[in-house]
C-alpha positions in Angstrom: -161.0 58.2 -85.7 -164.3 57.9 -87.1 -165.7 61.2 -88.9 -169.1 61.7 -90.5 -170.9 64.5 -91.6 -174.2 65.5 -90.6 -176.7 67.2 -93.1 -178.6 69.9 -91.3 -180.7 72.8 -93.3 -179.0 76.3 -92.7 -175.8 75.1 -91.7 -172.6 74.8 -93.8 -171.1 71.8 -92.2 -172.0 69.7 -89.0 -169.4 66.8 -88.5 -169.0 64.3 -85.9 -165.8 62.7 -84.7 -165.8 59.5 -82.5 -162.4 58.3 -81.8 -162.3 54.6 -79.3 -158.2 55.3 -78.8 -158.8 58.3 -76.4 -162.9 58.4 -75.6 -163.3 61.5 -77.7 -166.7 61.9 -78.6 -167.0 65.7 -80.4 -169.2 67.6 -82.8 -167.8 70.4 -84.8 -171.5 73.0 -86.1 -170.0 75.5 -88.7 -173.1 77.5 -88.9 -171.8 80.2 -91.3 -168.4 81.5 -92.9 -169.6 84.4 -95.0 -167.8 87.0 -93.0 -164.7 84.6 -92.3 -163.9 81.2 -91.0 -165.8 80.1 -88.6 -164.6 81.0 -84.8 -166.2 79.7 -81.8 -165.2 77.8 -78.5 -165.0 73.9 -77.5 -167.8 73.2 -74.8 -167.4 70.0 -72.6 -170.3 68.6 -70.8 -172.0 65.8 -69.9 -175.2 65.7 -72.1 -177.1 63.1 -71.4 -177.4 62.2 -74.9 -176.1 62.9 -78.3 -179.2 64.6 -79.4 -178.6 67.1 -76.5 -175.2 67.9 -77.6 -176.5 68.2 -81.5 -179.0 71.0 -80.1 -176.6 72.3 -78.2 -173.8 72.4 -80.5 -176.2 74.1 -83.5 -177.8 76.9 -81.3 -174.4 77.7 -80.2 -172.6 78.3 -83.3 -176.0 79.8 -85.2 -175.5 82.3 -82.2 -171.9 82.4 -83.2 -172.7 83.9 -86.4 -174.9 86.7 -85.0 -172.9 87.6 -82.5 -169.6 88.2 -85.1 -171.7 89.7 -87.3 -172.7 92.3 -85.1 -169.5 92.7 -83.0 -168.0 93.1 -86.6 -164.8 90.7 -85.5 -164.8 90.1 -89.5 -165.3 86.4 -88.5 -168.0 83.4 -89.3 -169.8 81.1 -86.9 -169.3 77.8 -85.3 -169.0 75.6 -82.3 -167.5 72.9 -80.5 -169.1 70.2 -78.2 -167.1 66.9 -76.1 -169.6 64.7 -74.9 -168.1 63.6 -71.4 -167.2 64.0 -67.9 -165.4 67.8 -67.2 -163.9 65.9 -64.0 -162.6 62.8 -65.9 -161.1 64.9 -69.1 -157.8 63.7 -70.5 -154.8 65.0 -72.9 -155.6 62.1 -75.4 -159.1 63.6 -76.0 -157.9 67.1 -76.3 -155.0 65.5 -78.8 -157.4 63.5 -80.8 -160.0 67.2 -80.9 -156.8 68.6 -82.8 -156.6 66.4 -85.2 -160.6 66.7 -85.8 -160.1 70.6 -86.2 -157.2 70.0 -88.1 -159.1 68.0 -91.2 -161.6 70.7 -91.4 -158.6 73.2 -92.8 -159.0 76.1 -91.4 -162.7 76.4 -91.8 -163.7 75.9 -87.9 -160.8 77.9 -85.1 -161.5 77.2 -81.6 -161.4 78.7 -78.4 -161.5 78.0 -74.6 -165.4 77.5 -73.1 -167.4 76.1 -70.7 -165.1 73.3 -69.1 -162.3 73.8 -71.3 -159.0 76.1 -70.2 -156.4 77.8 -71.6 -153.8 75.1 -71.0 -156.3 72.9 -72.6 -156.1 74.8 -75.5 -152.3 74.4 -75.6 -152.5 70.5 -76.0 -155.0 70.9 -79.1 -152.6 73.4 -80.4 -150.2 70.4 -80.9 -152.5 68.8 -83.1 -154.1 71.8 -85.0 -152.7 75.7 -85.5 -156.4 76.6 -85.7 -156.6 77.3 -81.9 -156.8 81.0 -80.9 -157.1 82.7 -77.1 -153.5 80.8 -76.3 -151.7 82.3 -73.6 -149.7 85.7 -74.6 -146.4 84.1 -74.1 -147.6 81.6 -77.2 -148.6 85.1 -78.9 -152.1 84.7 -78.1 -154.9 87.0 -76.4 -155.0 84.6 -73.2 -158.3 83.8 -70.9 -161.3 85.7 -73.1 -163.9 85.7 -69.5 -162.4 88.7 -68.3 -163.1 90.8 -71.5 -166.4 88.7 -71.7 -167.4 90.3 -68.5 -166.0 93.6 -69.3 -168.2 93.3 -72.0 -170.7 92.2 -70.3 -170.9 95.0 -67.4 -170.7 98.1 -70.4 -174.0 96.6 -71.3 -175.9 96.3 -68.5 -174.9 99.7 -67.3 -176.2 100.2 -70.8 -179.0 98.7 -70.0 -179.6 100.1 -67.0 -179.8 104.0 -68.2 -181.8 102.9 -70.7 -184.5 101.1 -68.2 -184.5 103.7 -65.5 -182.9 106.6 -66.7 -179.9 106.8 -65.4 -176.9 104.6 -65.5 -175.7 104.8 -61.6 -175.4 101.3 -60.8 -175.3 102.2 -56.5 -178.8 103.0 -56.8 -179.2 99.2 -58.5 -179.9 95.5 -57.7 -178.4 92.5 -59.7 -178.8 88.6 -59.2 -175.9 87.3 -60.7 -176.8 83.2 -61.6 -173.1 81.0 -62.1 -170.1 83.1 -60.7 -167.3 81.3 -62.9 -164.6 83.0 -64.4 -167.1 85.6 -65.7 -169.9 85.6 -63.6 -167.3 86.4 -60.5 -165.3 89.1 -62.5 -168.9 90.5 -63.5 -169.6 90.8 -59.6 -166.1 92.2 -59.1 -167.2 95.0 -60.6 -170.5 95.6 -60.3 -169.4 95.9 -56.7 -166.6 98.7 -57.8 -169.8 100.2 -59.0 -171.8 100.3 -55.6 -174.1 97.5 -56.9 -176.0 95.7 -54.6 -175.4 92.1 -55.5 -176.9 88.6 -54.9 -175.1 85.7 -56.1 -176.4 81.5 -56.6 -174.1 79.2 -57.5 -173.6 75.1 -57.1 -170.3 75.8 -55.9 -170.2 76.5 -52.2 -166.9 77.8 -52.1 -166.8 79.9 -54.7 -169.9 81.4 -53.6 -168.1 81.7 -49.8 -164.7 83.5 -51.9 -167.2 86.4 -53.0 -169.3 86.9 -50.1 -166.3 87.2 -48.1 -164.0 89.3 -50.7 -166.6 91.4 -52.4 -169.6 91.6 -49.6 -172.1 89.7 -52.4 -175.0 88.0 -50.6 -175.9 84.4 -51.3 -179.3 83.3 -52.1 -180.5 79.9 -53.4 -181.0 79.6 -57.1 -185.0 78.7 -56.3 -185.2 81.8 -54.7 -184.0 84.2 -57.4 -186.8 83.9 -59.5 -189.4 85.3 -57.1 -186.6 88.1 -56.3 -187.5 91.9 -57.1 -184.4 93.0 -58.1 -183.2 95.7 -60.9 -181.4 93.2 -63.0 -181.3 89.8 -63.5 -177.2 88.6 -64.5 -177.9 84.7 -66.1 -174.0 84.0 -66.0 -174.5 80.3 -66.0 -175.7 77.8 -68.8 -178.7 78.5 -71.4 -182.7 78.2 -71.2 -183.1 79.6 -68.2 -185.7 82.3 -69.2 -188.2 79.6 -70.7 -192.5 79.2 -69.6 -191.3 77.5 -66.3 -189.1 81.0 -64.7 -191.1 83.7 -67.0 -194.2 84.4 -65.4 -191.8 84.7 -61.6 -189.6 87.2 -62.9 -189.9 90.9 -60.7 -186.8 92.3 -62.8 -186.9 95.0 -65.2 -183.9 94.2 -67.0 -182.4 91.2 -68.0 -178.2 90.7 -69.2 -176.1 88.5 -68.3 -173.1 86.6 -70.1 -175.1 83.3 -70.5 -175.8 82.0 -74.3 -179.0 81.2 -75.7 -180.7 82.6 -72.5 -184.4 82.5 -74.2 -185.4 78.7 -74.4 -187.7 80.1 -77.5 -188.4 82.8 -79.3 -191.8 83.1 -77.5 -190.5 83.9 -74.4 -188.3 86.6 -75.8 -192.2 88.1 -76.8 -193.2 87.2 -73.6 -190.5 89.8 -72.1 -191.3 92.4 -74.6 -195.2 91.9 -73.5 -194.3 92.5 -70.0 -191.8 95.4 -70.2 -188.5 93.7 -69.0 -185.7 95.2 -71.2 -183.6 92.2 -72.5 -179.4 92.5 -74.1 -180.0 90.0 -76.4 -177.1 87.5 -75.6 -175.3 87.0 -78.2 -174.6 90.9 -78.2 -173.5 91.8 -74.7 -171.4 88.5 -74.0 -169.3 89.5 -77.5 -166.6 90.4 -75.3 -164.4 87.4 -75.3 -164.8 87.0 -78.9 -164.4 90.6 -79.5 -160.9 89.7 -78.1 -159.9 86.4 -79.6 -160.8 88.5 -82.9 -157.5 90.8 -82.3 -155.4 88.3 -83.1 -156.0 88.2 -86.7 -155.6 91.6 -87.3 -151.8 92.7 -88.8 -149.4 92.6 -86.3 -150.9 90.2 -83.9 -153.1 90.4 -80.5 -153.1 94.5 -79.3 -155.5 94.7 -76.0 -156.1 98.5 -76.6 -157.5 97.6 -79.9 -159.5 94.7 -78.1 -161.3 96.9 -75.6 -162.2 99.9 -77.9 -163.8 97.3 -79.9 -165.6 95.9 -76.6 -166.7 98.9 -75.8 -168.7 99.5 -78.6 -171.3 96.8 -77.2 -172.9 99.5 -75.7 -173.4 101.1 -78.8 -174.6 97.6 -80.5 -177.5 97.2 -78.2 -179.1 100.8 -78.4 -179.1 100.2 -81.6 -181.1 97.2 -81.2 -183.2 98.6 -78.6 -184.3 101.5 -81.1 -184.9 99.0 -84.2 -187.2 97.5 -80.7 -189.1 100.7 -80.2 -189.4 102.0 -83.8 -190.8 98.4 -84.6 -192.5 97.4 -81.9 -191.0 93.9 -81.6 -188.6 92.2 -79.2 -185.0 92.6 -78.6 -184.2 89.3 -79.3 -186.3 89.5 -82.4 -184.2 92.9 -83.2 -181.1 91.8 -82.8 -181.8 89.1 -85.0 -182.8 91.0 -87.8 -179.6 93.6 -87.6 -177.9 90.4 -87.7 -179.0 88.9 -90.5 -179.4 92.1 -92.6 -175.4 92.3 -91.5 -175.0 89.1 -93.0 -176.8 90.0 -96.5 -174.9 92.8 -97.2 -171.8 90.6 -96.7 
């Protein structure tokens, strides 16, 4: 296995692993590890180049950082990336990510995340012990998407009351975008809530399982932007608010359980300018790390610890929303700074 590190301003390590025996192609971003090692999940996509995956890989863990810092898990930033085919992954690549964590010594832990499962998890645990959210038999907090969207619904109800007043979701709309393992557990109960919901999603039958179990309605994804709904949900992948989708949004709230939502900062102005209330991302999808975080605490993984911690997210992004209105600047810009003042005081 070929490893070489990357030099890149503001971050404490960026490595990159290429190994020919199994096709592994990985970077490992630890963006920060003043508040603890760095924790953050193993993405596998098929970027179209490396460059991609370098982006990808250093907004994620930067985002990382923030997010710990203001969930207070006690833990740094980082992230993951495999550059290949989800449908053509293998146990030798997942073998030979181990032994990549493994030589960074406990400075980057890992986690399940986009394309990557619990069982996957359990063959990199054979290479590394730095792999957390194993299942609880293995003493682990198991499958974080279910606390993600826990966390995830407490905001935008959150979000909600703080928008219109109230927080009765029966009197609300949401378009959820990408009904995964969140996204779908996110319309589960919005649904329980009286929530009118409209889902999009590439997968055909997953959309058909909620329309049919849950009474969702399906819309195309080109037809969500022009839709006047309460609440946009982005559940999917990142940089879907960005100077293409902006100007066609008829929402007045946006959160969802997507990372890096805003393609720039601009358009996080942009939705401050217009009056569309944003949970910065990074705060309302803590959830699943809020989770993963238990298991470092003495005496192992407790899930009543796990969800009083998640349900302080609420909390977290009024907070935000007030340093917002008292300042006069965008969420995304306010969340930022609690962040970073977080991260100064150490």
């Amino acid at each position: 296995m070929q490893i070489t590190e990357i030099p890149v301003p503001d971050y404490e390590r960026v490595i990159k692993a290429e190994d020919p025996e199994s096709g592994l192609r990985a970077i490992v971003s630890i963006h920060n590890t003043k508040l603890g090692p760095a924790l953050g999940g193993m993405r596998l996509w098929n970027y179209e180049s490396e460059d991609e995956a370098m982006t990808d890989v250093l907004r994620l863990s930067k985002g990382m950082t923030y997010k710990s810092a203001i969930a207070k898990t006690g833990l740094g930033g980082g992230k993951s990336v495999i550059i290949g085919d989800p449908k053509a992954k293998t146990e030798a690549q997942f073998l030979a990510m181990g032994r990549f964590i493994d030589t960074l010594d406990g400075a980057y832990i890992t986690a399940e995340d986009v394309n990557t499962t619990v069982p996957d998890m359990q063959v990199v645990r054979r290479s590394t012990r730095w792999v957390t959210g194993l299942s609880r038999d293995d003493g682990g907090s198991d499958n974080p998407s279910p606390y993600t969207a826990y966390g995830v619904f407490l905001g935008l109800r959150a979000a909600v009351e703080r928008a219109f007043g109230d927080a009765d979701l029966s009197k609300r709309s949401v378009a959820v975008q990408g009904v995964g393992a969140v996204g779908s557990e996110l319309c589960r109960r919005l649904r329980e809530a009286g929530a009118k919901v409209f889902v999009c999603d590439p997968k055909a039958k997953r959309v058909a399982e909620l329309v049919e179990t849950l009474g969702v309605e399906e819309i195309q994804d080109s037809d969500l932007w022009g839709m006047e709904v309460d609440v946009f949900a982005p559940c999917a992948l990142g940089a879907v608010i960005n100077d293409e989708t902006i100007g066609q949004l008829k929402c007045k709230v946006i959160a969802g359980a997507a990372n890096n939502v805003l393609h720039t900062p601009e358009n996080g102005v942009e939705l401050f300018e217009r009056g569309i209330l944003y949970a910065p991302d990074y705060v309302i999808n803590a959830g699943g790390i809020v989770n993963v975080s238990v298991e470092f605490i003495e005496g192992g993984y407790n899930q009543d610890v796990a969800l009083r911690r998640i349900e302080r997210i609420p909390q977290a992004l009024q907070e935000i929303w007030d340093i917002r209105d008292a300042e006069n600047i965008p969420s995304s810009d306010a969340a930022d700074r609690l962040a970073e003042n977080i991260l100064a005081a150490g």
